[in-house]
KEVOLUM-788492 format. One record per residue: x, y, z of N, C-alpha, C in turn; chain; residue number from 1. Coordinates in nm, 3 decimals, decimal comma. Layout:
% KEVOLUM-788492
<<X Y Z> <X Y Z> <X Y Z> A NUM>
...
This chain:
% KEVOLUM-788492
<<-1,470 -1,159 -0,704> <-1,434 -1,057 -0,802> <-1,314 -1,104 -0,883> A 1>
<<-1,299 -1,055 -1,010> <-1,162 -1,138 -1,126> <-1,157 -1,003 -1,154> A 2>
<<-1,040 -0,970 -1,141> <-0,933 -0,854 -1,163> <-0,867 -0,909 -1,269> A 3>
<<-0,833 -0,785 -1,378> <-0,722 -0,826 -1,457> <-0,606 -0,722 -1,477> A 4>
<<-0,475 -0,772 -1,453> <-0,393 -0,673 -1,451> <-0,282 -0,660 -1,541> A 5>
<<-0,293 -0,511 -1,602> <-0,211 -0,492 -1,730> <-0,074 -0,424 -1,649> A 6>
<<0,070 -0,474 -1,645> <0,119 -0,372 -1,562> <0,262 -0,450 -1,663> A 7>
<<0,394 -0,423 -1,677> <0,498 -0,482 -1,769> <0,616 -0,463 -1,642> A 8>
<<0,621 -0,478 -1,543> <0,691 -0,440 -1,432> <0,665 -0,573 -1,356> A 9>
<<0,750 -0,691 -1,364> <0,731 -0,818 -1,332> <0,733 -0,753 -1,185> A 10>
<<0,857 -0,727 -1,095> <0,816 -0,716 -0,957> <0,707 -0,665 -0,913> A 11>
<<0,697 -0,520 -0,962> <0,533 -0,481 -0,891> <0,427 -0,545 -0,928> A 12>
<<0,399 -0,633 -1,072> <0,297 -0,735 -1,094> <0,292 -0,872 -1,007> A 13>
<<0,390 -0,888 -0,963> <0,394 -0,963 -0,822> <0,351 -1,004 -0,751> A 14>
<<0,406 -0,815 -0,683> <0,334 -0,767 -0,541> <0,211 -0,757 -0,550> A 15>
<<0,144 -0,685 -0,675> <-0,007 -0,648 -0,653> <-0,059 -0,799 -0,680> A 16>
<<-0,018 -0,871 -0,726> <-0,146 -1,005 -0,800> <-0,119 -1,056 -0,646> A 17>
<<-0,005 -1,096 -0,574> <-0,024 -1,196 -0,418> <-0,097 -1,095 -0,332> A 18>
<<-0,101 -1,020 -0,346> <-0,165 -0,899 -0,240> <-0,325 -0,913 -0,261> A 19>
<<-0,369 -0,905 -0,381> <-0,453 -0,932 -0,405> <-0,533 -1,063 -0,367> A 20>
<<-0,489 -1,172 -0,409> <-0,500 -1,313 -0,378> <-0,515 -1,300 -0,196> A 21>
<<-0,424 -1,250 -0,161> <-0,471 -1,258 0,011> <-0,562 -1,166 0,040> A 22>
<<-0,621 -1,095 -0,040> <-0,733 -1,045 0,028> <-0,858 -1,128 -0,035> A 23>
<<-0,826 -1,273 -0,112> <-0,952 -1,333 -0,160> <-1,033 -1,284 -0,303> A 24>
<<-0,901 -1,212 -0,388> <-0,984 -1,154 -0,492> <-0,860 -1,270 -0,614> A 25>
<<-0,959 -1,284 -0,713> <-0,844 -1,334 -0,845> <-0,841 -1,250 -0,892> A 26>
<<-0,671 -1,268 -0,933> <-0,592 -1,170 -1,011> <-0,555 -1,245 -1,122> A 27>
<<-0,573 -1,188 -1,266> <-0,537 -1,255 -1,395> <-0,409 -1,134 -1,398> A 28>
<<-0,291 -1,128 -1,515> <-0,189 -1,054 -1,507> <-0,129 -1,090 -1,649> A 29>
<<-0,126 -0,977 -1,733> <-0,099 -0,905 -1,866> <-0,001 -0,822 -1,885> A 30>
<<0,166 -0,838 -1,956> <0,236 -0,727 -1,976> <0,259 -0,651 -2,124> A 31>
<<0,141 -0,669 -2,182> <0,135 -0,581 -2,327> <-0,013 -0,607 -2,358> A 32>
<<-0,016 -0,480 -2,414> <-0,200 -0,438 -2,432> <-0,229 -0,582 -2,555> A 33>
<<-0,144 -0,628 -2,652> <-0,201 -0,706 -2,734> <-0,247 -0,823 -2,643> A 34>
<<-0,157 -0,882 -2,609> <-0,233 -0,945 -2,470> <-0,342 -0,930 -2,395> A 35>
<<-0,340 -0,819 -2,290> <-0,457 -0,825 -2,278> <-0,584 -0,840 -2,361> A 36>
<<-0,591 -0,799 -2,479> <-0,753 -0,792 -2,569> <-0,716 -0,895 -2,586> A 37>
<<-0,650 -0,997 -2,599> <-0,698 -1,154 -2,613> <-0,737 -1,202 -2,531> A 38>
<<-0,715 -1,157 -2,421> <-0,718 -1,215 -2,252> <-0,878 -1,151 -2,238> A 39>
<<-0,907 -1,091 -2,269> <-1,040 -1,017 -2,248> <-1,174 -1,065 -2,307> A 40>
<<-1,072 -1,098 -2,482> <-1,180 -1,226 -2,573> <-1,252 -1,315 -2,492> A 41>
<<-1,146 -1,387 -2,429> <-1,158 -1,521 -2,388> <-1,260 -1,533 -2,232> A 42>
<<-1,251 -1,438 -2,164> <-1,262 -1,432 -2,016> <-1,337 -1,330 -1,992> A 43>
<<-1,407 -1,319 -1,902> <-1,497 -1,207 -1,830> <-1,415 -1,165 -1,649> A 44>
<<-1,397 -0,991 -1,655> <-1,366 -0,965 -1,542> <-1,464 -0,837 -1,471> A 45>
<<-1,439 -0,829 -1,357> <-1,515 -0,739 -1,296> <-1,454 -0,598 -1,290> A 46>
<<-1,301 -0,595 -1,272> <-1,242 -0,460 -1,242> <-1,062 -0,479 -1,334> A 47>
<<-1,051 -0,399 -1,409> <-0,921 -0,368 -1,438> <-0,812 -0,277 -1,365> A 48>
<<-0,710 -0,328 -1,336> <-0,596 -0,211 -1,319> <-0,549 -0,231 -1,442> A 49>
<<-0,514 -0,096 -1,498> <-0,419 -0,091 -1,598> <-0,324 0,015 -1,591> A 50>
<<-0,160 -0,009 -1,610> <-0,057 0,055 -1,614> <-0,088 0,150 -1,777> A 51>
<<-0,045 0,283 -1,777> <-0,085 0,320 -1,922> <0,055 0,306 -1,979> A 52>
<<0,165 0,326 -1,942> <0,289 0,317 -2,050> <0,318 0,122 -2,040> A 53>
<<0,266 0,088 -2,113> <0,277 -0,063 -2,187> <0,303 -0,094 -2,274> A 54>
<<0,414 -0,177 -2,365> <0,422 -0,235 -2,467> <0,279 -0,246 -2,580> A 55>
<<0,334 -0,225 -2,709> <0,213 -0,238 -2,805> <0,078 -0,177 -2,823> A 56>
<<0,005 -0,195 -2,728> <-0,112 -0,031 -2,700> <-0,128 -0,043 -2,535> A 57>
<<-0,125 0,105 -2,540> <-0,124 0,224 -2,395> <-0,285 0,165 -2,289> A 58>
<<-0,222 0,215 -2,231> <-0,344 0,138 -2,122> <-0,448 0,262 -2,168> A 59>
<<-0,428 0,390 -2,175> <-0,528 0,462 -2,217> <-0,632 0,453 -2,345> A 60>
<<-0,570 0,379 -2,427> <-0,628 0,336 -2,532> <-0,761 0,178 -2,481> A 61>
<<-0,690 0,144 -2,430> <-0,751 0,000 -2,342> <-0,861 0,080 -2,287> A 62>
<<-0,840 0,184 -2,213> <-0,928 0,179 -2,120> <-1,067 0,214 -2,172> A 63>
<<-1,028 0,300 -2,306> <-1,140 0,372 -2,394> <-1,210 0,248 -2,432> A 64>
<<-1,158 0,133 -2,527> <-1,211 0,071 -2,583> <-1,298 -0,058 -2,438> A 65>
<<-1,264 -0,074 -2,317> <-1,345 -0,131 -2,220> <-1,477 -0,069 -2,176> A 66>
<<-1,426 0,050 -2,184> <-1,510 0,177 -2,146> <-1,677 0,132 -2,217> A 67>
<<-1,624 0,104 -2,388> <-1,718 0,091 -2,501> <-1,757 -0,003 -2,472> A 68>
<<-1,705 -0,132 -2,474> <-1,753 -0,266 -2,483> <-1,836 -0,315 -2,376> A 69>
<<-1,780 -0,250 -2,267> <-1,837 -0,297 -2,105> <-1,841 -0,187 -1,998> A 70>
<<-1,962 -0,147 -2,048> <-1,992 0,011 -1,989> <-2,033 0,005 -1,839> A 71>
<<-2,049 -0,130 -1,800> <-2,023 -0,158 -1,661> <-1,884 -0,167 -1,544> A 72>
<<-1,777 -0,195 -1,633> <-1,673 -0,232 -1,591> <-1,607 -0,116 -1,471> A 73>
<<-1,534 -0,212 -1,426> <-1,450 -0,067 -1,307> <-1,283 -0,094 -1,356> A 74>
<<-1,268 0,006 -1,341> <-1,146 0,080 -1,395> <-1,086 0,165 -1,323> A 75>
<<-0,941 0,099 -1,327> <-0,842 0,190 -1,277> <-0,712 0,212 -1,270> A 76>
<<-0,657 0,348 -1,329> <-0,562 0,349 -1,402> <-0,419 0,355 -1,303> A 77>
<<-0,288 0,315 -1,343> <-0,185 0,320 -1,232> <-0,037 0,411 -1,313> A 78>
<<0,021 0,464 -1,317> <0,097 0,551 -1,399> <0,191 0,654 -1,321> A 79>
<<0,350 0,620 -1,355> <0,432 0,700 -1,256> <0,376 0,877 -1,341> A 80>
<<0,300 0,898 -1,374> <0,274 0,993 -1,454> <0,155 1,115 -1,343> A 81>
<<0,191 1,221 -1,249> <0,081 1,286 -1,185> <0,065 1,362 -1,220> A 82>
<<0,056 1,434 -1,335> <0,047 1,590 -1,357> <-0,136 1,551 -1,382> A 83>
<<-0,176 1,665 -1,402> <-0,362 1,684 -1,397> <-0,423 1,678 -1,496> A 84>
<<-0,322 1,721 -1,595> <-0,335 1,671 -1,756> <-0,403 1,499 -1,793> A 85>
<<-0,269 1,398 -1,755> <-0,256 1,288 -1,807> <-0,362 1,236 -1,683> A 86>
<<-0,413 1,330 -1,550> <-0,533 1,232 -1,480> <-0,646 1,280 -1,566> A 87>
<<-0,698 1,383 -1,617> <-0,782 1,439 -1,705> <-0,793 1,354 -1,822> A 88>
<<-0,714 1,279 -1,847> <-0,711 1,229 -1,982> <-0,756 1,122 -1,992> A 89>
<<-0,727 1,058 -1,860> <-0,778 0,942 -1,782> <-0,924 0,911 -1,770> A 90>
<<-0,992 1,005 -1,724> <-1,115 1,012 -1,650> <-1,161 1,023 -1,799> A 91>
<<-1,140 1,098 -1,914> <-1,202 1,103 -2,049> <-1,194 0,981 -2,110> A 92>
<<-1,120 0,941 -2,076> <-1,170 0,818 -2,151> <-1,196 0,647 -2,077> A 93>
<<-1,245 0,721 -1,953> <-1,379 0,636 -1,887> <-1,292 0,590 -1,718> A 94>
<<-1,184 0,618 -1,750> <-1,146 0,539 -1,628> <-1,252 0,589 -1,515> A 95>
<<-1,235 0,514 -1,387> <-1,291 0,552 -1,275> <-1,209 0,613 -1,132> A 96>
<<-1,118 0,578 -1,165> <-1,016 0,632 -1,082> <-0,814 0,606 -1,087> A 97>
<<-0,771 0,673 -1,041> <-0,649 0,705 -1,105> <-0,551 0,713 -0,991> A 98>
<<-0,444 0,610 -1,001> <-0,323 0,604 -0,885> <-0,204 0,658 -0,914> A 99>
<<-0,126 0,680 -0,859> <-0,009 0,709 -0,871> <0,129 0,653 -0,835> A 100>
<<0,176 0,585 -0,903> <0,312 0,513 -0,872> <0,433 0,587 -0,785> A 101>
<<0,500 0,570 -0,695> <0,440 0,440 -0,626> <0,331 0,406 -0,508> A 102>
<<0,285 0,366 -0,527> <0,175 0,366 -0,436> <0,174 0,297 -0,306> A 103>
<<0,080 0,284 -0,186> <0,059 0,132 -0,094> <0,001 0,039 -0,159> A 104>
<<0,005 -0,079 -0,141> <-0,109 -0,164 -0,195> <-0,196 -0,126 -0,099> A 105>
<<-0,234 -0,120 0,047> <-0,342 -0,115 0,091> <-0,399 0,003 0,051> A 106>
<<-0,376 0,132 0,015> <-0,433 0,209 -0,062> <-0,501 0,147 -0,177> A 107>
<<-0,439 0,069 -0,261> <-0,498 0,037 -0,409> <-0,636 -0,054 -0,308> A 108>
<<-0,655 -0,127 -0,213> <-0,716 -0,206 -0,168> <-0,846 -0,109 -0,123> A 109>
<<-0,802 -0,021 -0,019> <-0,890 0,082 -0,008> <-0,963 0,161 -0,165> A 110>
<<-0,918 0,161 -0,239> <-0,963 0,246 -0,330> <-1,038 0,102 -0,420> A 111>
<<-1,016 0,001 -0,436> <-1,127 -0,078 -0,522> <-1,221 -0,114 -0,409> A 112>
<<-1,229 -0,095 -0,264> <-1,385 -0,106 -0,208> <-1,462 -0,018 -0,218> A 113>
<<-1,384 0,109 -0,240> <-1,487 0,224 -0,252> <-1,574 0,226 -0,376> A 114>
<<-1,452 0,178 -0,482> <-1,524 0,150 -0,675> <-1,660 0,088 -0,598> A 115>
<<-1,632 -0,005 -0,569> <-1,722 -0,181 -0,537> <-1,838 -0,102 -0,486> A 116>
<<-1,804 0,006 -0,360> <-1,956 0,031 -0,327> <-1,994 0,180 -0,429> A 117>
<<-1,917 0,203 -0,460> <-2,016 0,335 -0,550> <-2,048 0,246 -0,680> A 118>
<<-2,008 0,128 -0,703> <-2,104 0,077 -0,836> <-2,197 -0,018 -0,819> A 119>
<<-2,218 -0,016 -0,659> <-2,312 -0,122 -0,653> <-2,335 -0,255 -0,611> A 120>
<<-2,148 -0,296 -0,663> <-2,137 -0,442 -0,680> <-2,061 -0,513 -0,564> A 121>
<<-2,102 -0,470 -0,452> <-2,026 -0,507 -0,337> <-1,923 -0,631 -0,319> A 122>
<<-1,819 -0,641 -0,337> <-1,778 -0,781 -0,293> <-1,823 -0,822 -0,135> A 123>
<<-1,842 -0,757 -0,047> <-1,869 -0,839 0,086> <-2,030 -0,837 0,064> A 124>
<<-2,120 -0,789 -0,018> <-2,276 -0,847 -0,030> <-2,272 -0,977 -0,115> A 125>
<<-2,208 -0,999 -0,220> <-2,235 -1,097 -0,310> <-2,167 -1,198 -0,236> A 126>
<<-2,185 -1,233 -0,118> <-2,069 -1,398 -0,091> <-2,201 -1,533 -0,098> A 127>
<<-2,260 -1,533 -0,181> <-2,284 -1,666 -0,208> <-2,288 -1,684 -0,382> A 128>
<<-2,227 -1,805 -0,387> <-2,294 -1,862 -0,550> <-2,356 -2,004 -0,529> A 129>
<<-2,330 -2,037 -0,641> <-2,436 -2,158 -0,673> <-2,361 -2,264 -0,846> A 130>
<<-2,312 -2,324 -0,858> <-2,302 -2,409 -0,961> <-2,377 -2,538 -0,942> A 131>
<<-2,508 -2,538 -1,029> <-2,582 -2,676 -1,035> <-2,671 -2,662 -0,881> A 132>
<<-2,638 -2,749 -0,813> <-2,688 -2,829 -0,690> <-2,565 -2,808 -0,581> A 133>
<<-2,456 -2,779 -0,573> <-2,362 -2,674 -0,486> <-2,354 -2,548 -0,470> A 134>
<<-2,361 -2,494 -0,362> <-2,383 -2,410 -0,259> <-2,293 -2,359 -0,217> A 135>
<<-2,206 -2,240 -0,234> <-2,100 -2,164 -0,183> <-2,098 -2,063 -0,117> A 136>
<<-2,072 -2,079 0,072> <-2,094 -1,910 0,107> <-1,974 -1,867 0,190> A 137>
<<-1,928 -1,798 0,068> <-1,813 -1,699 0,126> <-1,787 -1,673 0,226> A 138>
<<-1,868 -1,581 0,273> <-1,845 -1,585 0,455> <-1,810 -1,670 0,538> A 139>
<<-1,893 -1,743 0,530> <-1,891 -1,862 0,633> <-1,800 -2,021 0,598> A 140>
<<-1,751 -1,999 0,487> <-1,644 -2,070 0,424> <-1,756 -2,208 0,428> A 141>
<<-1,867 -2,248 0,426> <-1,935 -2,311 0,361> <-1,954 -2,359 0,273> A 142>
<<-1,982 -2,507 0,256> <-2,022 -2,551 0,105> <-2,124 -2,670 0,085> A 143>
<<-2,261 -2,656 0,060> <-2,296 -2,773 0,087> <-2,348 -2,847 -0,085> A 144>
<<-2,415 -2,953 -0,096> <-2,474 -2,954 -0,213> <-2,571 -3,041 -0,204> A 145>
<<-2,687 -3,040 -0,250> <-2,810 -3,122 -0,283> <-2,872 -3,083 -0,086> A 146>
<<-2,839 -2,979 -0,030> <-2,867 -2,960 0,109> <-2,768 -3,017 0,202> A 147>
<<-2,693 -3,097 0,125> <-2,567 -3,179 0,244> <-2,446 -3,104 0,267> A 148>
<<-2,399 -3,067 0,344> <-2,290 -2,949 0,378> <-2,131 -3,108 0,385> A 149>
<<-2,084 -3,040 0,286> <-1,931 -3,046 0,298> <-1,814 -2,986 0,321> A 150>
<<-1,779 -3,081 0,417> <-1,611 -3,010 0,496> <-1,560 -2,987 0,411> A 151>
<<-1,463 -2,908 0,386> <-1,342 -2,884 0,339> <-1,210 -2,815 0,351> A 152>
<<-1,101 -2,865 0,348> <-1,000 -2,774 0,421> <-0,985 -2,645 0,348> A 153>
<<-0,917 -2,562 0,390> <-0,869 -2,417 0,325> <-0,811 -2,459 0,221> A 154>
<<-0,721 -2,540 0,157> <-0,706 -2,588 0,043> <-0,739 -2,581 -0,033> A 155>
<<-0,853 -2,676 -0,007> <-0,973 -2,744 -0,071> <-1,078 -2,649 -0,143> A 156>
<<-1,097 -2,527 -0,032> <-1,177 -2,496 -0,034> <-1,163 -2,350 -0,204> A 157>
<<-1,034 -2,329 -0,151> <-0,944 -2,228 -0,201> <-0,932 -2,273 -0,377> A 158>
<<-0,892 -2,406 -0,406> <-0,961 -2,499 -0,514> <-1,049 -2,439 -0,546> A 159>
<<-1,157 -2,504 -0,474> <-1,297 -2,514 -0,537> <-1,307 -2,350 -0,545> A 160>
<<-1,285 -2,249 -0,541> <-1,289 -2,100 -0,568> <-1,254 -2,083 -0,715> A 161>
<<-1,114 -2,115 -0,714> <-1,060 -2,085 -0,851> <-1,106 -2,216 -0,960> A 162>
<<-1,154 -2,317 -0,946> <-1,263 -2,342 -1,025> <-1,328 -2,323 -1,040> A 163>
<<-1,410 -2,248 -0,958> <-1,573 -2,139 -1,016> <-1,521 -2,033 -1,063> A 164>
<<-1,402 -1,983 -1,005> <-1,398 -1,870 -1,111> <-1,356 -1,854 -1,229> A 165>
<<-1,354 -2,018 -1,284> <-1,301 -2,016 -1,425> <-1,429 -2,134 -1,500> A 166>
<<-1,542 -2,093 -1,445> <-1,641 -2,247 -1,462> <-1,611 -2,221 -1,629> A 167>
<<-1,646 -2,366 -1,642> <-1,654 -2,423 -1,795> <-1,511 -2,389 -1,829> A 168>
<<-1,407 -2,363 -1,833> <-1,249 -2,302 -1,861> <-1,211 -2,441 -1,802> A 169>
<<-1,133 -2,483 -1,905> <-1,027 -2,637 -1,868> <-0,864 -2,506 -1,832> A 170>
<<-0,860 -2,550 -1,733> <-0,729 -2,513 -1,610> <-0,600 -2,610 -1,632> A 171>
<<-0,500 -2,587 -1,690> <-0,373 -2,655 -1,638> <-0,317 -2,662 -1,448> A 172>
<<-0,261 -2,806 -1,489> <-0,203 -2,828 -1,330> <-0,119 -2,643 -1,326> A 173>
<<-0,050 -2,620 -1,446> <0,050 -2,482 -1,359> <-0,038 -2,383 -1,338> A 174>
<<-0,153 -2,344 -1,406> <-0,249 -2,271 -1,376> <-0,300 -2,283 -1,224> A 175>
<<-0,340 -2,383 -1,213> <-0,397 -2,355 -1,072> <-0,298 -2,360 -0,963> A 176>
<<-0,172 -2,440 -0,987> <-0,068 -2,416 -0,898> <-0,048 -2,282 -0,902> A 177>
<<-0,050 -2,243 -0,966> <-0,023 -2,074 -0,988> <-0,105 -1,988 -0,882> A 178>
<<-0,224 -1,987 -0,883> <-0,346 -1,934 -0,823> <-0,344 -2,020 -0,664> A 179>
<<-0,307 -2,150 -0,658> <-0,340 -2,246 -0,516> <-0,240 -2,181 -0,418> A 180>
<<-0,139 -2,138 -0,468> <-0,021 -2,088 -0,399> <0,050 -1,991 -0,401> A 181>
<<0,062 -1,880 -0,286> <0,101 -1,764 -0,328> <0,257 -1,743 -0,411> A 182>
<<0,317 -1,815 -0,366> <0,465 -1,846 -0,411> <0,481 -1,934 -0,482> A 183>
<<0,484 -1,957 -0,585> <0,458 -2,134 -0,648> <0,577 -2,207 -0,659> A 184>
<<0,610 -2,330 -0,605> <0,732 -2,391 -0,603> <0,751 -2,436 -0,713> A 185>
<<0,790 -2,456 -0,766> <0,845 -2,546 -0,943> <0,856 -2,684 -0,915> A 186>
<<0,825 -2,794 -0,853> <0,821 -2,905 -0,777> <0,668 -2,982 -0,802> A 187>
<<0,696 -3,096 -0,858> <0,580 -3,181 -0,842> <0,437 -3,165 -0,876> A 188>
<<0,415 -3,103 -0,985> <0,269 -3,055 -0,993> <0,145 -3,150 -1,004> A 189>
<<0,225 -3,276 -0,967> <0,142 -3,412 -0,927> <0,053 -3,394 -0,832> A 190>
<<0,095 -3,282 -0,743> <0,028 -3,250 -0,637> <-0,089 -3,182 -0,652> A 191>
<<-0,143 -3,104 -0,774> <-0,235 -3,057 -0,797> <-0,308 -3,183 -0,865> A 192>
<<-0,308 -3,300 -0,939> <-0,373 -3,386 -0,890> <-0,406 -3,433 -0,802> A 193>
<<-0,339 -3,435 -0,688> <-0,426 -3,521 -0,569> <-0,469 -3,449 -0,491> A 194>
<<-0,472 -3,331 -0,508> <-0,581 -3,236 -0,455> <-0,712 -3,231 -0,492> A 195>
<<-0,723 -3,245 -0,622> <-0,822 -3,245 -0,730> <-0,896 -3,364 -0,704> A 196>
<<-0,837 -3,479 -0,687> <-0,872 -3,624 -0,648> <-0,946 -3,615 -0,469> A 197>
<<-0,897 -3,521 -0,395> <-0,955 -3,486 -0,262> <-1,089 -3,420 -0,278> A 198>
<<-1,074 -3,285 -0,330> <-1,208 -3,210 -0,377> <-1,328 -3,306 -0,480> A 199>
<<-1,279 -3,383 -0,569> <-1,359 -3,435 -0,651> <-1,426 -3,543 -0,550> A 200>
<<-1,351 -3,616 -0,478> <-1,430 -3,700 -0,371> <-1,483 -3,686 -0,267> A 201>
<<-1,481 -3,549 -0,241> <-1,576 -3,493 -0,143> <-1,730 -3,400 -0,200> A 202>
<<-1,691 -3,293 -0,319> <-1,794 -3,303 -0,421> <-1,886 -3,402 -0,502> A 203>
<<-1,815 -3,488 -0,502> <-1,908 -3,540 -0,663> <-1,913 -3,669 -0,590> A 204>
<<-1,856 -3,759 -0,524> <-1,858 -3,869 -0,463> <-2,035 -3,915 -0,447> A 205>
<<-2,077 -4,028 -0,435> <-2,234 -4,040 -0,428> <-2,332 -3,917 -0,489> A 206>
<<-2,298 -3,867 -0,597> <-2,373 -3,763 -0,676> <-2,390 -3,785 -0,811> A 207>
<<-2,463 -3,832 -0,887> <-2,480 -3,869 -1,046> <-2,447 -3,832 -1,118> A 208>
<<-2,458 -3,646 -1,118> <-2,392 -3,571 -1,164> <-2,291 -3,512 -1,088> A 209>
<<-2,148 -3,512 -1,217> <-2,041 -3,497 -1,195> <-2,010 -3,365 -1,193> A 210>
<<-1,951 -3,234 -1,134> <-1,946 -3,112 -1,151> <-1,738 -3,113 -1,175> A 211>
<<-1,659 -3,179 -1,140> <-1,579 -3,152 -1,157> <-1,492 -3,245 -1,308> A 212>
<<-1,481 -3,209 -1,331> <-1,414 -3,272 -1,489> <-1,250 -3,256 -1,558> A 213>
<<-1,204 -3,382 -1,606> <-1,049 -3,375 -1,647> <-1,115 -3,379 -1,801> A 214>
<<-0,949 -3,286 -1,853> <-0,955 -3,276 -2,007> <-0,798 -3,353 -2,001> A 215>
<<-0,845 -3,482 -2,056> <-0,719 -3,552 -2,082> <-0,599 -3,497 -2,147> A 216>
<<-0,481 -3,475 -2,052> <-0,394 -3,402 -2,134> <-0,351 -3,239 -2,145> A 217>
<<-0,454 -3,181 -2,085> <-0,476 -3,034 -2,058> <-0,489 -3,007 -1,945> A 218>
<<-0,642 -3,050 -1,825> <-0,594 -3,031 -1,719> <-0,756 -3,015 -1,659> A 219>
<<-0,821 -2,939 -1,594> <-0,919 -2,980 -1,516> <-1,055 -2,842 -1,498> A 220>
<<-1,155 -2,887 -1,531> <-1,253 -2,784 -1,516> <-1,385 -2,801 -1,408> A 221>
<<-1,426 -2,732 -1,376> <-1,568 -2,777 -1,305> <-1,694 -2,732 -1,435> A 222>
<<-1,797 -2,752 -1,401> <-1,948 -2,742 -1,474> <-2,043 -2,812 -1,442> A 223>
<<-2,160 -2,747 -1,426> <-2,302 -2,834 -1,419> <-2,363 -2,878 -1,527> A 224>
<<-2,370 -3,027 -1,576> <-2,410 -3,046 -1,697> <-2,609 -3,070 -1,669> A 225>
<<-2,634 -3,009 -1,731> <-2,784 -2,964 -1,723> <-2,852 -3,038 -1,821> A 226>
């Protein structure tokens, strides 16, 4: 699942994006609505949190216009704001459900499995994908390709995640350092090359086709070239 989160409150955008990440979900993270609709151009997500008092346009306004565009989407609004009014106002213009600052995170956690199963889209049913001739199953932290199962460490494996979840998207080393690590050290991002150099030689190694790919200068994508 790719969450995207509109919130202008660096600490609590934080807490919720690592919180998130340890429960195995990507978190993208936005502190002004102009932002996000570029972020939205570019990228496909499954579920929004959005804060409504934000810089430049209101998360309520956001939520209307997601509402329109992606009448599938799950939505959900976060706002030190509880009166019955501003949750009413909420639900009109599509949200799906509505928190209240301050909240638990394991509440917010509890409340997007419930979205997940009243829309259908289970995150614990969907744990397998597929790019090309590789084989990914969630559960079982599995990965094989062309039928041949490859090891991989939690690392590795954790990698190869946030490159599918950005397939065809060229990734900077700070990008994925960003996402590889809950805390990101400011140190050496050489190291996200030779990670990349680990995964790529356990993927693509004796395989014709290449699924993992450098953009000279920018930084690193996966894809099945077909």
């Amino acid at each position: 699942m790719k969450i995207l989160l509109l919130e202008d409150d660096p600490i609590l955008t934080k807490e919720i994006s690592e919180f998130l990440r340890h429960k195995d979900l990507f978190c993208d993270h936005v502190y002004d609505g102009d932002l996000f609709l570029k972020k939205i151009r570019n990228e496909t997500y499954d579920l929004f949190l959005l804060d409504i008092n934000v810089p430049k346009i209101n998360g309520l306004e956001l939520c209307k216009h997601i509402r329109q565009k992606l009448p599938s989407a799950m939505i959900i609004m976060t706002t030190a704001y509880g009166e019955i009014e501003e949750k009413s106002e909420a639900y009109q213009f599509g949200a799906d459900d509505y928190l209240v600052k301050p909240f638990l995170l394991e509440e917010l956690w509890l409340r997007i499995q419930a979205l997940e199963r009243r829309k259908g889209n289970s995150h614990v049913s969907t744990n397998t994908q597929d790019i090309g001739d590789l084989h990914i199953n969630h559960h079982q932290k599995l990965v094989t390709r062309n039928g041949q199962q490859i090891e991989l460490t939690p690392k590795e494996f954790k990698l190869l995640l946030i490159l599918i979840e950005h397939q065809g998207i060229v990734l900077s080393k700070q990008q994925i350092a960003d996402q590889l690590w809950d805390e990101h050290v400011e140190t050496n991002l050489n190291t996200i090359e030779v990670y990349i150099n680990f995964l790529r030689n356990k993927i693509d190694r004796g395989f014709d086709s290449k699924l993992i790919h450098t953009k000279v200068g920018f930084g690193y994508f996966i894809q099945s070239k077909q």
